[in-house]
DSSP file (Angstrom, degrees, kcal/mol; ACC not computed):
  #  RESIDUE AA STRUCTURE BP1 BP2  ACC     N-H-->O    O-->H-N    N-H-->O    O-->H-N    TCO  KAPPA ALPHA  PHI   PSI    X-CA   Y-CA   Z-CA
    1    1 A X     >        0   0    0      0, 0.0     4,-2.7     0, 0.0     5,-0.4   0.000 360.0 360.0 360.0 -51.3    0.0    0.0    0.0
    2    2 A X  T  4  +     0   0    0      1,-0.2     4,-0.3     2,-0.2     5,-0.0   0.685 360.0  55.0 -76.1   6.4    2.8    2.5    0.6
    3    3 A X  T  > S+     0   0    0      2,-0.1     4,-1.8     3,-0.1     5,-0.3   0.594 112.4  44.3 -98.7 -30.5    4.6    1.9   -2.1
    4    4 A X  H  > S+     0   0    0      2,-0.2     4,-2.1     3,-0.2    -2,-0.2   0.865 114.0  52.3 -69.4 -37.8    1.0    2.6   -4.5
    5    5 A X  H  X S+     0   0    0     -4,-2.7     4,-3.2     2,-0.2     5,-0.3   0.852 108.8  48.6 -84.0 -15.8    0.4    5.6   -2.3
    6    6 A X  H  > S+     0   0    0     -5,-0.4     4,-1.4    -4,-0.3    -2,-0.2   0.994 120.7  39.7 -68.0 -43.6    4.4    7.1   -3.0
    7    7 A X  H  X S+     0   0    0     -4,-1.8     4,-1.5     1,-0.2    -1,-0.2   0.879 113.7  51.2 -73.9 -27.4    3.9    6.5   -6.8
    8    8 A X  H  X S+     0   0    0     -4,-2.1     4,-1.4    -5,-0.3     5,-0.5   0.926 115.0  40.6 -64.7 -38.5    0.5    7.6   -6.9
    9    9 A X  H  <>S+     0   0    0     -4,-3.2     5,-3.0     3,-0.2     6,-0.5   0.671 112.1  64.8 -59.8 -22.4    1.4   11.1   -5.0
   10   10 A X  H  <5S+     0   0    0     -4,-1.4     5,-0.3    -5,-0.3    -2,-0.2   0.997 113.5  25.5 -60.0 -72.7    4.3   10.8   -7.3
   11   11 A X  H  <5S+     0   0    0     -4,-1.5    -2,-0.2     3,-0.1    -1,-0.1   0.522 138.7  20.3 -57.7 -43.4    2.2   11.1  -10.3
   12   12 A X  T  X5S+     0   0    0     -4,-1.4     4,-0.7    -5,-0.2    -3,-0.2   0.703 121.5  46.8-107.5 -82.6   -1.0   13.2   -9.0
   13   13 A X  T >45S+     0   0    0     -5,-0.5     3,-1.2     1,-0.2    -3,-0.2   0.916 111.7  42.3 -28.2 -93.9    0.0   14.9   -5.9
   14   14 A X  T 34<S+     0   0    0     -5,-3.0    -1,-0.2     1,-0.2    -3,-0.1   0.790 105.5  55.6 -63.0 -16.2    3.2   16.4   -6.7
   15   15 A X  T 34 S+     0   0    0     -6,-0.5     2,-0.4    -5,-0.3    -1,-0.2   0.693 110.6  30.5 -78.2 -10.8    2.8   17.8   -9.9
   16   16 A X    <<  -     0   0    0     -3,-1.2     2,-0.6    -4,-0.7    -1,-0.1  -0.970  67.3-136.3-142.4 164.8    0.1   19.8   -9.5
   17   17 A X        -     0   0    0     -2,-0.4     2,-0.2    -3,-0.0    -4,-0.1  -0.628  18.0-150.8-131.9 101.9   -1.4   21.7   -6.8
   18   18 A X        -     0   0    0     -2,-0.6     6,-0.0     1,-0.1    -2,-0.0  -0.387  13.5-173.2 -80.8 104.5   -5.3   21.5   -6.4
   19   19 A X  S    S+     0   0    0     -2,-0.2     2,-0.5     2,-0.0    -1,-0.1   0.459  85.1  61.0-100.4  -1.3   -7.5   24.9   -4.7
   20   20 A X  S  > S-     0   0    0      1,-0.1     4,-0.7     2,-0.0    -2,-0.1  -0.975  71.8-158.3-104.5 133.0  -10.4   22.4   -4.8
   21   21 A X  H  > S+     0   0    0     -2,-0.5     4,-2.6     2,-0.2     5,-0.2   0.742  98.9  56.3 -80.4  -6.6  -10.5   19.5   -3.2
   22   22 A X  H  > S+     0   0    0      1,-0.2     4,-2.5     2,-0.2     5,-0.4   0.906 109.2  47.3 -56.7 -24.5  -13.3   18.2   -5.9
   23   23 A X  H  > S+     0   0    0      1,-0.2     4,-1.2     2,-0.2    -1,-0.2   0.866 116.6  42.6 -84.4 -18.8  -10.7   19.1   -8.4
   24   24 A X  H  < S+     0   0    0     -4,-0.7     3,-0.3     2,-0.2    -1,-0.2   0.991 122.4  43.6 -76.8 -61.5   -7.6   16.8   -5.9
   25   25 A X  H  X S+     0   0    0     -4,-2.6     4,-1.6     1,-0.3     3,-0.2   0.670 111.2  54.9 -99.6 -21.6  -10.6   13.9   -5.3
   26   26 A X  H  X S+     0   0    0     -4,-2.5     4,-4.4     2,-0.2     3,-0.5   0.977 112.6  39.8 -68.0 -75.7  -11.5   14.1   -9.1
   27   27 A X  H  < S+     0   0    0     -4,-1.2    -2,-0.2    -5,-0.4    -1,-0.2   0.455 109.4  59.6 -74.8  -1.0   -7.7   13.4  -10.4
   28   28 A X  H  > S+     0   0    0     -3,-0.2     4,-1.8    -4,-0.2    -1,-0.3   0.750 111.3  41.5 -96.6 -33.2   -7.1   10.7   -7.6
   29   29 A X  H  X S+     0   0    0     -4,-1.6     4,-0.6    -3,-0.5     5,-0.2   0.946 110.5  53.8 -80.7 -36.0  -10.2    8.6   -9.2
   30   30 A X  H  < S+     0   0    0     -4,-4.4    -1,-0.3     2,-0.2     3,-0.2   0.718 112.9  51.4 -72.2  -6.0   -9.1    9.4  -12.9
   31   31 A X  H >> S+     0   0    0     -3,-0.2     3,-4.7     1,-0.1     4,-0.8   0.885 112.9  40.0 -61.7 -68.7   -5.4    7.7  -11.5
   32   32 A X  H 3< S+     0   0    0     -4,-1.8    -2,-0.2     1,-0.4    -1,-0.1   0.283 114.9  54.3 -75.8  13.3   -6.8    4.7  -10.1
   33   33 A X  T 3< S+     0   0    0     -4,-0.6    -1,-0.4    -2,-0.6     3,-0.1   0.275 117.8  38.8 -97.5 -11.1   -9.6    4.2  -13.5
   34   34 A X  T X4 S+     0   0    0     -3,-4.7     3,-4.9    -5,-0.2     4,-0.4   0.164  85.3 123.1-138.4  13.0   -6.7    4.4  -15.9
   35   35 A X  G ><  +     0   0    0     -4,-0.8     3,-1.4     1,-0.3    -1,-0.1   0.761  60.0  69.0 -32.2 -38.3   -4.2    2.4  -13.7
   36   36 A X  G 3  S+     0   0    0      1,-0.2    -1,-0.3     2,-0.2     3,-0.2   0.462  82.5  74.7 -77.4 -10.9   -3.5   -0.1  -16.0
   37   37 A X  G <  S+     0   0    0     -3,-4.9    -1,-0.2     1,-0.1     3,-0.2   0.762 100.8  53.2 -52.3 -37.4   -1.6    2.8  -18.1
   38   38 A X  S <> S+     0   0    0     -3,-1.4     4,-2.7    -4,-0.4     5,-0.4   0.232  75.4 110.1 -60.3 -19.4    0.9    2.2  -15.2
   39   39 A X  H >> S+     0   0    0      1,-0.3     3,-3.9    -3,-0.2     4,-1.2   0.773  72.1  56.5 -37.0 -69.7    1.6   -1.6  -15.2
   40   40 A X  H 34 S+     0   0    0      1,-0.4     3,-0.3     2,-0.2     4,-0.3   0.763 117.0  34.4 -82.4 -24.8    4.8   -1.7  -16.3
   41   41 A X  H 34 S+     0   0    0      1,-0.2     4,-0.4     2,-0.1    -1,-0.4   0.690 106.4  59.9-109.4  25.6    6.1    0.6  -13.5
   42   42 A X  H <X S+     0   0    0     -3,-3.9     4,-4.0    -4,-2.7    -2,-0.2   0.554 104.8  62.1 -76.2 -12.3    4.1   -0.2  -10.7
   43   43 A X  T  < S+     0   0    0     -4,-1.2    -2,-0.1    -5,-0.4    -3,-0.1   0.561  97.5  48.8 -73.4 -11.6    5.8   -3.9  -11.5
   44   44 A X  T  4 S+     0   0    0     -4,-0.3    -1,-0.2     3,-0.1    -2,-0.1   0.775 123.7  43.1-112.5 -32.2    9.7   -3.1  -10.9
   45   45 A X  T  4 S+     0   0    0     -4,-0.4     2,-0.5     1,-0.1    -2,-0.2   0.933 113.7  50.7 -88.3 -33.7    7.8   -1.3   -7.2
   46   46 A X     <  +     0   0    0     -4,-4.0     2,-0.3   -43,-0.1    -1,-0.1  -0.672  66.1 143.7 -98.4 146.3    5.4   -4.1   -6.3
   47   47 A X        -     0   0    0     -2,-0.5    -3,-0.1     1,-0.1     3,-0.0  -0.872  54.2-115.9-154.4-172.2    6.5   -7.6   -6.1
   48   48 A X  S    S+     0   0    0     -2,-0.3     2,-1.5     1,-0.1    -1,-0.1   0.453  89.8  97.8-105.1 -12.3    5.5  -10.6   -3.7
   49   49 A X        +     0   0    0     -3,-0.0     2,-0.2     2,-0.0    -1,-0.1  -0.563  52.2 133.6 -91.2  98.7    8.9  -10.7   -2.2
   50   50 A X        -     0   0    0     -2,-1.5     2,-0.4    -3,-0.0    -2,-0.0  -0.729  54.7-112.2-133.0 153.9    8.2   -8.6    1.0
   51   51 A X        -     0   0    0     -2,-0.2     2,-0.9     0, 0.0    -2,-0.0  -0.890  15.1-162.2 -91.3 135.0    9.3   -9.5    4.8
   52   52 A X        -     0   0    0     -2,-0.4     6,-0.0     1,-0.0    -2,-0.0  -0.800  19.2-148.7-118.0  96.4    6.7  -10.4    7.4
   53   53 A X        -     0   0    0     -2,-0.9     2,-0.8     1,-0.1    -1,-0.0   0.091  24.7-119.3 -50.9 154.6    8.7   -9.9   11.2
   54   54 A X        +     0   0    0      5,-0.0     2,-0.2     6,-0.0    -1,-0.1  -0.941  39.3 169.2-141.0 167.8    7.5  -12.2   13.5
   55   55 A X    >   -     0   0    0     -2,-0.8     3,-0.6     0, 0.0     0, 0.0  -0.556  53.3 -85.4-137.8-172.5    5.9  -11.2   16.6
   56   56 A X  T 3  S+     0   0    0      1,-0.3    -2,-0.0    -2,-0.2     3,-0.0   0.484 121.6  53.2 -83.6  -2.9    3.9  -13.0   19.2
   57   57 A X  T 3  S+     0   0    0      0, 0.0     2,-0.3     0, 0.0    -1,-0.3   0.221  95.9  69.9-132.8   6.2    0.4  -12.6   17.3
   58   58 A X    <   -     0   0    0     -3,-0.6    -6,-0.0     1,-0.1     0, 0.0  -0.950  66.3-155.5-107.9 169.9    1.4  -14.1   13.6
   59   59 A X              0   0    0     -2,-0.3    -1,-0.1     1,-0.2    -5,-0.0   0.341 360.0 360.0-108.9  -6.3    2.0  -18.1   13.4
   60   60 A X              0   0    0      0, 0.0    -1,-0.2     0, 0.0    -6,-0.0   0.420 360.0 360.0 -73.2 360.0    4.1  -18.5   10.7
């Protein structure tokens, strides 16, 4: 999830600067409808190989 929210601020967020928040909430739903514009570099950020610590409440 943070790594979706850096590139998405990445993308949306910094590049422009929004005196509506319709006009902010507007350009966060046209990212995440046209997402799929994105694949090939949300793939080199998201991957499956991630660490999971362990603690006293998971089981693995």
């Amino acid at each position: 999830i943070e790594r979706l929210w850096k590139f998405m601020r990445k993308k949306v967020i910094d590049t422009c600067f929004y005196r509506k928040f319709q006009d902010f909430k507007e350009k966060v739903c046209e990212f995440f409808t046209h997402i799929a514009q994105y694949k090939q570099e949300l793939e080199t950020l998201i991957s499956w190989n991630f660490h999971i610590p362990k603690t006293k409440t998971n089981f693995y």
